[in-house]
C-alpha positions in Angstrom: 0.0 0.0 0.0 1.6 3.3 -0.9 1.6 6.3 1.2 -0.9 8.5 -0.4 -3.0 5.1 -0.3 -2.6 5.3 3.3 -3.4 8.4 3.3 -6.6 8.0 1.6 -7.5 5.4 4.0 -7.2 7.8 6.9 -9.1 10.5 5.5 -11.7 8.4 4.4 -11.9 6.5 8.0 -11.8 9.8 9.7 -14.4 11.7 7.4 -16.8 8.3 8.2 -16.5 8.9 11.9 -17.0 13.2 11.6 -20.0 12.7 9.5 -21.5 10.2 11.6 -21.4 12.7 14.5 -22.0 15.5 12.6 -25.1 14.0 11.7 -26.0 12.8 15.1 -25.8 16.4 16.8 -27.7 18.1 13.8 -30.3 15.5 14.2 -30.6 15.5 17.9 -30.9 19.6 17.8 -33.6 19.5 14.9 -35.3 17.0 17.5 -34.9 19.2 20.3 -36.2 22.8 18.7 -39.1 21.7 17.0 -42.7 21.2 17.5 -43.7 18.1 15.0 -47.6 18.4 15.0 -48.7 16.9 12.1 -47.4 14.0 9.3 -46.5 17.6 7.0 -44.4 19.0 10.2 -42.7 14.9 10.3 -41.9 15.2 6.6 -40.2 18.9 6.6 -38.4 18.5 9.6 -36.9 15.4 8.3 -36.2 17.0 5.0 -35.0 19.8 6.4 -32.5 17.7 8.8 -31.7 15.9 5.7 -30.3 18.7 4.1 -28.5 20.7 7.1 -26.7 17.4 7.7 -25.5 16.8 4.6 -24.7 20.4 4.3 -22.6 20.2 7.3 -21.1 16.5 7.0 -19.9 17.9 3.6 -18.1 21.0 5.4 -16.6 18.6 8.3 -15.2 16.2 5.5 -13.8 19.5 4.1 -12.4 20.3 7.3 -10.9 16.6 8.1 -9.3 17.1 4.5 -8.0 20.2 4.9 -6.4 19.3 8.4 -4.8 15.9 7.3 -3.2 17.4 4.3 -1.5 19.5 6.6 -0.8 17.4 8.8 1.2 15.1 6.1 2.8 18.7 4.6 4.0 19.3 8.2 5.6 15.8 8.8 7.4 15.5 5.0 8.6 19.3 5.6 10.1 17.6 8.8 11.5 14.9 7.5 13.1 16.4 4.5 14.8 18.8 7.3 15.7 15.9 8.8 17.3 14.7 5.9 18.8 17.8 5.3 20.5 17.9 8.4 22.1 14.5 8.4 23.9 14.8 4.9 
């Protein structure tokens, strides 16, 4: 497996895990501010929490992306200095 396989694996592991909790909290605070009255209400409150999930599980993965590429930019920087210094 090469490294930006590895890579891949850890982003994808890690965006699995943020969007299943990003999901959870939009879903339990949707559930906890509204009043569901009628089958209608049930329908656009799901709908709605459909969408602000997947609007937010799209920003997390983003995020996760974003903050694993520089993690892996920070640790080659490294070891090329290390490198660098040794020669």
């Amino acid at each position: 497996m090469t490294t930006s396989e590895k890579i891949n694996l850890a982003k994808f592991g890690i965006n699995l895990i943020s969007t299943i909790g990003v999901s959870k909290v939009v879903r339990d605070i949707i559930s906890n501010n509204t009043n569901v009255e009628t089958t209608a209400d049930a329908v656009k409150v799901w709908a709605g929490s459909f969408v602000i999930g997947g609007m937010v599980a799209e920003q997390a993965s983003d995020h996760v992306n974003r903050r694993v590429d520089g993690a892996v930019a920070w640790y080659e920087n490294r070891k090329s200095q290390d490198n660098t210094s040794n020669e």
